[in-house]
N, CA, C and O atoms as CSV, one atom per row, in Angstrom:
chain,resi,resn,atom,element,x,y,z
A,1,UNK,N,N,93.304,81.907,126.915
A,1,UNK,CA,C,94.398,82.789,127.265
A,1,UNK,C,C,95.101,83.312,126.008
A,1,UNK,O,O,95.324,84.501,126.236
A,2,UNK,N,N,95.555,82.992,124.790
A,2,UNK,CA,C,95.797,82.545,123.714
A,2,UNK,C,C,95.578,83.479,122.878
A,2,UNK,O,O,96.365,84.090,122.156
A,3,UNK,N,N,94.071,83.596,123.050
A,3,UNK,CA,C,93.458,84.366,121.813
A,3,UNK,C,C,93.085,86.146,123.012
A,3,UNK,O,O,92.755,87.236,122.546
A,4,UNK,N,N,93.236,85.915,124.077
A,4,UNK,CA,C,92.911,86.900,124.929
A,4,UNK,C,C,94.089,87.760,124.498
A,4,UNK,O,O,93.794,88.911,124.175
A,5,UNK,N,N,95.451,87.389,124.431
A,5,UNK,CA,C,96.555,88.092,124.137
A,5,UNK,C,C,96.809,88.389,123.030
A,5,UNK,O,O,97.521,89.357,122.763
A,6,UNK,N,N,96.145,87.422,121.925
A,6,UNK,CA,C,96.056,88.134,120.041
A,6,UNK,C,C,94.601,89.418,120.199
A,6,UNK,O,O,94.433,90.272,119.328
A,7,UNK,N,N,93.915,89.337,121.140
A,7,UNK,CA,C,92.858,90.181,121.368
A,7,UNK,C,C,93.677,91.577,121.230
A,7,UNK,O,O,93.608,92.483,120.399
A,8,UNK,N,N,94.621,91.345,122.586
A,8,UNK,CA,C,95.193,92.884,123.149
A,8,UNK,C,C,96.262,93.212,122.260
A,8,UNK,O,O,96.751,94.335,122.136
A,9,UNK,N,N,96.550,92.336,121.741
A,9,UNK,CA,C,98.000,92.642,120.634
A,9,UNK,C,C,97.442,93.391,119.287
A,9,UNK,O,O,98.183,94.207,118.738
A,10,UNK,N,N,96.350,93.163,118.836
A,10,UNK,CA,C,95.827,93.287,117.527
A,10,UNK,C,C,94.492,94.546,117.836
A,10,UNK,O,O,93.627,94.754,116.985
A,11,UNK,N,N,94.523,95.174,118.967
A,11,UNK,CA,C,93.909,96.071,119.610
A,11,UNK,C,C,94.301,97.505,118.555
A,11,UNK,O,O,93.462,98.187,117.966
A,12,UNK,N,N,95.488,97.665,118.538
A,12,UNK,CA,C,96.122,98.652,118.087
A,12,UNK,C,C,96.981,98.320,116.683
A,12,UNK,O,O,97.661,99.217,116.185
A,13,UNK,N,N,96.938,97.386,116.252
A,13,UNK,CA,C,97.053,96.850,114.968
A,13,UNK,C,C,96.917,97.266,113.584
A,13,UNK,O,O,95.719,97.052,113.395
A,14,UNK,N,N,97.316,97.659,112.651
A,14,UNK,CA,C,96.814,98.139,111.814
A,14,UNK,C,C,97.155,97.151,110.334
A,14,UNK,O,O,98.256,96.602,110.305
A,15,UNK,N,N,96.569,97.024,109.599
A,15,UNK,CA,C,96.804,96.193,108.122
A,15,UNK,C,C,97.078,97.333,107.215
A,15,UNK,O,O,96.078,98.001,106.949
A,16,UNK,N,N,98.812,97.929,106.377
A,16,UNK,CA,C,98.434,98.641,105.055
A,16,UNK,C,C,99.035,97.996,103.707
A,16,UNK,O,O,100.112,97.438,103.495
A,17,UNK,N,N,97.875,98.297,102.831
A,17,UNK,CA,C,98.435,98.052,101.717
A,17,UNK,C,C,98.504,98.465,100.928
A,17,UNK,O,O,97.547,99.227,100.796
A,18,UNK,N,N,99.268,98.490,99.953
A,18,UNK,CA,C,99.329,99.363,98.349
A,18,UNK,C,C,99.918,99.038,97.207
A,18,UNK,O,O,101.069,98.631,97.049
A,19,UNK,N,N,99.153,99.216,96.472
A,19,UNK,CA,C,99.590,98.362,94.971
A,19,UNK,C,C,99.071,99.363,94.169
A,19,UNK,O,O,98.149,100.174,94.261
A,20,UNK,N,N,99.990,99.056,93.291
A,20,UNK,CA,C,100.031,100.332,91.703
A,20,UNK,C,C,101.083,100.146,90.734
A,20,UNK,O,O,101.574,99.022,90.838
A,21,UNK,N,N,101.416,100.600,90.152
A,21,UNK,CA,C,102.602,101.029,89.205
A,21,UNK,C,C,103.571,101.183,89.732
A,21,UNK,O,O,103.683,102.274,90.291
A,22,UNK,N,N,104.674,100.271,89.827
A,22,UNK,CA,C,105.881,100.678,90.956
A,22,UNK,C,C,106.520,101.849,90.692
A,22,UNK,O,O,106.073,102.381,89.675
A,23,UNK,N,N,107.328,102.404,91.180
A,23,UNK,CA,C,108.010,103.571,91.165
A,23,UNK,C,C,109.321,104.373,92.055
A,23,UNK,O,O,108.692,104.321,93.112
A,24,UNK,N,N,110.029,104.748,92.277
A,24,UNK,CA,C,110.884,104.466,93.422
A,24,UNK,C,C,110.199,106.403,94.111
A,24,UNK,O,O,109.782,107.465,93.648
A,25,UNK,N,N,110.597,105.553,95.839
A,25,UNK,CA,C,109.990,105.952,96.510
A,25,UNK,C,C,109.084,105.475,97.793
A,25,UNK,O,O,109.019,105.782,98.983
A,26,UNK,N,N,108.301,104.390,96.751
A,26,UNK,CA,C,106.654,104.295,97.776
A,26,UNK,C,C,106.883,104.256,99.166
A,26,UNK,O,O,106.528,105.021,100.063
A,27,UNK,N,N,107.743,102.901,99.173
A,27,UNK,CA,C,107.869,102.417,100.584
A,27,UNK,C,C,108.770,103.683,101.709
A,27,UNK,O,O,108.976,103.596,102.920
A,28,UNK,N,N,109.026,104.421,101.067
A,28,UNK,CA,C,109.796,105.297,101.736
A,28,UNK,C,C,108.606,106.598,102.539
A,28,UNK,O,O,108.355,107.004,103.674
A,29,UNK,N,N,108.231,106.815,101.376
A,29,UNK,CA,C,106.762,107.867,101.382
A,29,UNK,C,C,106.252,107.216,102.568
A,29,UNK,O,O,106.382,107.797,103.645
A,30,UNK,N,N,105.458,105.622,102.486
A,30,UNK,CA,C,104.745,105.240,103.575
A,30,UNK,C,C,105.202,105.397,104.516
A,30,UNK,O,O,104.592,106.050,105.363
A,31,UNK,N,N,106.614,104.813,104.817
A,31,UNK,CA,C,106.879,104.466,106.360
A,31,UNK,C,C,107.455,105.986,106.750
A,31,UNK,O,O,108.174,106.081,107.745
A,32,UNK,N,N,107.192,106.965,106.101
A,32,UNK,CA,C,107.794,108.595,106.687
A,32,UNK,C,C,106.181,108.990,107.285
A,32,UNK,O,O,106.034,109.652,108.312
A,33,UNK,N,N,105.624,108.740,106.890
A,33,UNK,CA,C,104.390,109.231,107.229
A,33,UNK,C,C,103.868,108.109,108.198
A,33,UNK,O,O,102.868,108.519,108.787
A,34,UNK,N,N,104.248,106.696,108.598
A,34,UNK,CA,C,104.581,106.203,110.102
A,34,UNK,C,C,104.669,106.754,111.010
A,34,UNK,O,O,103.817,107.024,111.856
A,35,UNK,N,N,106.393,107.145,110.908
A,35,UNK,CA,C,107.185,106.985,111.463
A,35,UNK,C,C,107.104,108.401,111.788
A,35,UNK,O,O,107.653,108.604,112.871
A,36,UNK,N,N,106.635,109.443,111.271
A,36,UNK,CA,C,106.120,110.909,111.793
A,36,UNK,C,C,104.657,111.026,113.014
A,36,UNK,O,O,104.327,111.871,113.846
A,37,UNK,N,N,104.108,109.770,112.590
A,37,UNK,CA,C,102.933,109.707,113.907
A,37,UNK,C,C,103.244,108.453,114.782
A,37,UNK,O,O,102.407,107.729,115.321
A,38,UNK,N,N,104.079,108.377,114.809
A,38,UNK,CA,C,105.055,107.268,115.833
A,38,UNK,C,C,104.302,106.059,115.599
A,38,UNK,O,O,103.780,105.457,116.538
A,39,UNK,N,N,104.224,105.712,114.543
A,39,UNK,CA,C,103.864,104.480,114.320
A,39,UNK,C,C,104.654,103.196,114.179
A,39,UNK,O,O,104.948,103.298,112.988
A,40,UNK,N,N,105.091,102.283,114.497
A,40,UNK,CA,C,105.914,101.685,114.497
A,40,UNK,C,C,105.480,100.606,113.118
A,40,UNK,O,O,104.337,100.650,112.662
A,41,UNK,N,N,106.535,99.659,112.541
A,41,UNK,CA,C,106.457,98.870,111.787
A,41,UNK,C,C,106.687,97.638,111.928
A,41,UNK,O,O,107.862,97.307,111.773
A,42,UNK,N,N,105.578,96.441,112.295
A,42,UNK,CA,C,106.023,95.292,112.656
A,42,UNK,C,C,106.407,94.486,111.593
A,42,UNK,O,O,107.352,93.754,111.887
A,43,UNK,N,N,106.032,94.381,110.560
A,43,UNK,CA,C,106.412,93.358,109.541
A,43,UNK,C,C,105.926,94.405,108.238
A,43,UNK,O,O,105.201,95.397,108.175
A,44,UNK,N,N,106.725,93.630,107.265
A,44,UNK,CA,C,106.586,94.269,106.181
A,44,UNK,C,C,106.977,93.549,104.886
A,44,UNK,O,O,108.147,93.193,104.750
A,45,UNK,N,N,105.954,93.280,103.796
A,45,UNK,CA,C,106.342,92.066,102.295
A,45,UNK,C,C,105.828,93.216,101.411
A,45,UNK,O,O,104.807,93.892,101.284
A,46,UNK,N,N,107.182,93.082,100.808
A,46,UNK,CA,C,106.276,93.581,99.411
A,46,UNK,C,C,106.963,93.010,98.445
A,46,UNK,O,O,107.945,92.321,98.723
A,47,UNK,N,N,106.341,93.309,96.465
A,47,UNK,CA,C,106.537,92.393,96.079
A,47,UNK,C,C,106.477,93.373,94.668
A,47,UNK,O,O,105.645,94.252,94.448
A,48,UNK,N,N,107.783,92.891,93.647
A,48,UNK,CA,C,107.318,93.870,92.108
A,48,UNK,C,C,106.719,92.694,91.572
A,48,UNK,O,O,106.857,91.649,92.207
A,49,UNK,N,N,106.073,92.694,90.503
A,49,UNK,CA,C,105.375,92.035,89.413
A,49,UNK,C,C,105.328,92.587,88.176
A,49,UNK,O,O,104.437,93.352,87.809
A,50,UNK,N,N,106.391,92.179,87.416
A,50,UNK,CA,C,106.481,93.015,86.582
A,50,UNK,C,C,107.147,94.707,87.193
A,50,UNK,O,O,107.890,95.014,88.125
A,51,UNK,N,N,106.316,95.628,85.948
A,51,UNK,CA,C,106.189,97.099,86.791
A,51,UNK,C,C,104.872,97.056,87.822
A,51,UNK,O,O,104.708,98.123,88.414
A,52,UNK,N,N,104.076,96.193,88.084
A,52,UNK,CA,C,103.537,96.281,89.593
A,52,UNK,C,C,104.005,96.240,90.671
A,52,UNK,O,O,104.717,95.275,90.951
A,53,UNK,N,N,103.757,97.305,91.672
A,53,UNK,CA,C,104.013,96.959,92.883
A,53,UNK,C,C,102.900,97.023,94.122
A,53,UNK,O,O,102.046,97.883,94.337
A,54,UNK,N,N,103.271,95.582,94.997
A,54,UNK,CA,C,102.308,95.682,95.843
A,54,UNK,C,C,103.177,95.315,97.496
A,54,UNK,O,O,104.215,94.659,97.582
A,55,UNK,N,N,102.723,95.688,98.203
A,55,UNK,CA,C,103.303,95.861,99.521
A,55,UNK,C,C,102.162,95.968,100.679
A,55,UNK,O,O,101.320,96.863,100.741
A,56,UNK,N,N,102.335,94.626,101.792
A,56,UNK,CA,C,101.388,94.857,103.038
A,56,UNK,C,C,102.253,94.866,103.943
A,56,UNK,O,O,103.262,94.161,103.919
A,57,UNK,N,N,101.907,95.805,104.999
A,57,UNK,CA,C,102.269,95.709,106.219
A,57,UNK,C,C,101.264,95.984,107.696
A,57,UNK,O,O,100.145,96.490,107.781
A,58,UNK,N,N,102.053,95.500,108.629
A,58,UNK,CA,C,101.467,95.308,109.716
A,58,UNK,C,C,102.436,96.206,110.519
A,58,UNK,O,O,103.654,96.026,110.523
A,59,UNK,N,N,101.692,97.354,111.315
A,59,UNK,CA,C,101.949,98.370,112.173
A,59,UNK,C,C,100.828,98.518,113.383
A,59,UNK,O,O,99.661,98.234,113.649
A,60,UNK,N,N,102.095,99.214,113.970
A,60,UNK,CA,C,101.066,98.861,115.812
A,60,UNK,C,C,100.972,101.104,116.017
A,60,UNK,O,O,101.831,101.978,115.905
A,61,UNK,N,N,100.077,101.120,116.210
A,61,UNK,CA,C,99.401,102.367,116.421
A,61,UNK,C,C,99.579,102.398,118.105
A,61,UNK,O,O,99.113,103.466,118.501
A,62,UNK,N,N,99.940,101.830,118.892
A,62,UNK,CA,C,99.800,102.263,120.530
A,62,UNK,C,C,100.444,103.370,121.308
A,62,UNK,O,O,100.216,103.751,122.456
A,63,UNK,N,N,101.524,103.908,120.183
A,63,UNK,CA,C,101.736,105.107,121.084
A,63,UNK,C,C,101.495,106.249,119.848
A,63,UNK,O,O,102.329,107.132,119.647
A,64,UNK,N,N,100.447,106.144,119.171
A,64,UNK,CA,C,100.591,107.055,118.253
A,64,UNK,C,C,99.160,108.052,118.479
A,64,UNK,O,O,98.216,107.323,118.175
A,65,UNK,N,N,98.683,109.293,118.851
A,65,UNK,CA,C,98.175,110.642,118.891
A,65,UNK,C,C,96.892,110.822,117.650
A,65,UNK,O,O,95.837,111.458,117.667
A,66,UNK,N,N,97.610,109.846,116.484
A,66,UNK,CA,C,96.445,109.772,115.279
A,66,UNK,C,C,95.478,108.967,115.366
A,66,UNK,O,O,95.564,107.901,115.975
A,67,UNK,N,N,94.327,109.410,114.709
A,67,UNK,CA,C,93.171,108.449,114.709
A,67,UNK,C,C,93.347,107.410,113.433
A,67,UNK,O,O,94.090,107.665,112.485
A,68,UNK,N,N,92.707,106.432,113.523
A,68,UNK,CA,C,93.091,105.725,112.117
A,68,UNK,C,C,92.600,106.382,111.215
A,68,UNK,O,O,93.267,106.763,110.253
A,69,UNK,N,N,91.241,106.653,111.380
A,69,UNK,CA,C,90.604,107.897,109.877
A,69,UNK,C,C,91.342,108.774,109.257
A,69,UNK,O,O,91.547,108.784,108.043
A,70,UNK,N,N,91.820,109.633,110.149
A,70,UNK,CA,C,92.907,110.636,109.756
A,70,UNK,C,C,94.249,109.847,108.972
A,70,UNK,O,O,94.645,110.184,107.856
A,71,UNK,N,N,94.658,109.098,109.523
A,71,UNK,CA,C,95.904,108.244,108.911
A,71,UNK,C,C,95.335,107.907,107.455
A,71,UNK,O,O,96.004,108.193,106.462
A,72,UNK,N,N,94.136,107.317,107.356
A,72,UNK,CA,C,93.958,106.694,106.448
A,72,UNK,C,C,93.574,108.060,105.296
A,72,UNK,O,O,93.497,107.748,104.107
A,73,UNK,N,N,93.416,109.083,105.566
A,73,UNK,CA,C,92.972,110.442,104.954
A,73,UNK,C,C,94.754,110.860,104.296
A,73,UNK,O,O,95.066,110.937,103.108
A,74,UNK,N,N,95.441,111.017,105.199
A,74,UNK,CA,C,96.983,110.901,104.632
A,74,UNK,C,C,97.095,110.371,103.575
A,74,UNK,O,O,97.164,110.872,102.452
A,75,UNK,N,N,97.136,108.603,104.126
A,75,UNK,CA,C,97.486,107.817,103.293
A,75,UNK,C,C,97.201,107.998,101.647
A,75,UNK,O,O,97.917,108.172,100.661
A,76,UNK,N,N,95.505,107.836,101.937
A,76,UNK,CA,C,95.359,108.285,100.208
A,76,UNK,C,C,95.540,109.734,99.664
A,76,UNK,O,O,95.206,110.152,98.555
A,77,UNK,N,N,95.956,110.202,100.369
A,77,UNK,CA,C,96.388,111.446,99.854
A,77,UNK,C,C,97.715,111.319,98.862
A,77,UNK,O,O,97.905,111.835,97.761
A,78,UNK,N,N,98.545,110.462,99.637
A,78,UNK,CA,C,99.946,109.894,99.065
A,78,UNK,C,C,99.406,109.384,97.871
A,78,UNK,O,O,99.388,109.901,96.754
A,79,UNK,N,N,98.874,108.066,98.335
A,79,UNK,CA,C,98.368,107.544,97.291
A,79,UNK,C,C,98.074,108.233,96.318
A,79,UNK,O,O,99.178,108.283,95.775
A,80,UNK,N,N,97.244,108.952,95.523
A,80,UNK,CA,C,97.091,109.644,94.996
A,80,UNK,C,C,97.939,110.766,94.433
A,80,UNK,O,O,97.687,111.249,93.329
A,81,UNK,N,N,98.920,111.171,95.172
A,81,UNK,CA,C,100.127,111.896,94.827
A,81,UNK,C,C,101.393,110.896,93.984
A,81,UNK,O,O,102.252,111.430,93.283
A,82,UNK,N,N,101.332,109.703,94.156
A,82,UNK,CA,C,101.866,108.651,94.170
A,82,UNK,C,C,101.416,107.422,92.497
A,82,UNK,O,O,101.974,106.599,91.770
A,83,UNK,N,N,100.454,107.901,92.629
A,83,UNK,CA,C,99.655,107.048,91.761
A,83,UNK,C,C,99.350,105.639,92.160
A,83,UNK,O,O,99.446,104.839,91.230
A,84,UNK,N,N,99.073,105.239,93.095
A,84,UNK,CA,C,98.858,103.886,93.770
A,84,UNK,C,C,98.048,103.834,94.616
A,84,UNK,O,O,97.938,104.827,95.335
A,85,UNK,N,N,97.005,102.440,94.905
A,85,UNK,CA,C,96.455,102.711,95.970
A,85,UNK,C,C,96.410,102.446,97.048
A,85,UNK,O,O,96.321,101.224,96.932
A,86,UNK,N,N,96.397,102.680,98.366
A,86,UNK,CA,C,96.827,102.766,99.624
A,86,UNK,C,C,95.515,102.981,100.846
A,86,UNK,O,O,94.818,103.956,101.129
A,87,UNK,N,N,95.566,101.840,101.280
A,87,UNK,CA,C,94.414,101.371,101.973
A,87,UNK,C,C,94.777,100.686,103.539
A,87,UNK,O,O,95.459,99.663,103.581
A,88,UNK,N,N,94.381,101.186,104.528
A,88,UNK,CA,C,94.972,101.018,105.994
A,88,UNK,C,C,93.145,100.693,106.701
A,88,UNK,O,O,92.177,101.442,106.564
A,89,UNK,N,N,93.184,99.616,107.287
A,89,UNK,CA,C,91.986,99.190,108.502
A,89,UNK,C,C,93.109,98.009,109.456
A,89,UNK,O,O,94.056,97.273,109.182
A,90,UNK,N,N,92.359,98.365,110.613
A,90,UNK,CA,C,92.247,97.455,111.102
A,90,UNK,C,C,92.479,96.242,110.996
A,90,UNK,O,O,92.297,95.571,109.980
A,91,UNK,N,N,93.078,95.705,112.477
A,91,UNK,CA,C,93.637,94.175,111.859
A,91,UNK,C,C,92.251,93.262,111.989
A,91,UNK,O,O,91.697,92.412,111.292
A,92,UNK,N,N,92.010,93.885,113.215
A,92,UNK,CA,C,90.805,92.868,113.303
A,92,UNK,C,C,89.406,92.532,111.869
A,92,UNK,O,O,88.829,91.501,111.523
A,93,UNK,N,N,89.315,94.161,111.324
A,93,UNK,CA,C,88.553,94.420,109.990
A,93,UNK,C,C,89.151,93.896,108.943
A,93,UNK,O,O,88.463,93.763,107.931
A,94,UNK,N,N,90.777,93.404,108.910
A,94,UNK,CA,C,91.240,92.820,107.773
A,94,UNK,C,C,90.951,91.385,108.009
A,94,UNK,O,O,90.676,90.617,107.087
A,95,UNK,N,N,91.021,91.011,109.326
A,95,UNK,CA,C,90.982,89.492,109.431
A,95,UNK,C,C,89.777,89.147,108.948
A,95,UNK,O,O,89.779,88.419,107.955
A,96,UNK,N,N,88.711,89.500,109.416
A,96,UNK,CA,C,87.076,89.534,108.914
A,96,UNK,C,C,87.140,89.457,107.371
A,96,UNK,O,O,86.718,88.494,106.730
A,97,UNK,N,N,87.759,90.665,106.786
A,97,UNK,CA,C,87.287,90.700,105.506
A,97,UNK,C,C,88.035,89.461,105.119
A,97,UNK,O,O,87.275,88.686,104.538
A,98,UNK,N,N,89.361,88.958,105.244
A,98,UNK,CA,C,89.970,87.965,104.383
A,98,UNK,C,C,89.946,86.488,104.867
A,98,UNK,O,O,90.783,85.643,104.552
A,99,UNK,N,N,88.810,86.281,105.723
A,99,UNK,CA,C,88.928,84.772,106.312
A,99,UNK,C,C,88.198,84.045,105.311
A,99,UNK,O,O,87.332,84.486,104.555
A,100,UNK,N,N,88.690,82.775,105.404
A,100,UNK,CA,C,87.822,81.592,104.731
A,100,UNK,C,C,87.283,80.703,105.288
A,100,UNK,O,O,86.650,79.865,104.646
């Protein structure tokens, strides 16, 4: 039952992250370009290091019109406007890639 409901929860899930050269702005840039395809923001860490900055978050896509491809076509667009890089999959594709 358990994992049936992390199933449907993480359905629409998304993992982003971005790390670069901090700068003021980033987090603002990202979550406008959210929050313009009604993306909501469930959690959010980020972190300076030094002048690095890196930042993940977890956003739920269920009432949002965009495809993730397209989002993720944005994203590095910013990125790139931004100088940082900015990388959005899937929760389920993040869990995969980062399990031990």
């Amino acid at each position: 039952m358990l994992d049936q409901i992390r199933t449907e929860q993480s359905r629409n899930r998304i993992i982003v992250t971005v790390i670069g050269q901090d700068r003021v702005g980033i987090i603002a840039r990202v979550s406008t370009i959210l929050a313009d395809n009604h993306i909501n923001i469930l959690d959010i860490s980020q972190t300076i290091l030094q002048e690095f900055f890196a930042m993940v978050l977890i956003a739920d896509m269920e009432k949002s019109a965009i495809e993730l491809s397209a989002l993720k076509e944005k994203l590095s667009q910013l990125g790139q406007e931004l100088g940082v890089k900015i990388e959005a999959q899937h929760e389920d594709v993040f869990r995969y890639m980062h399990r031990i």
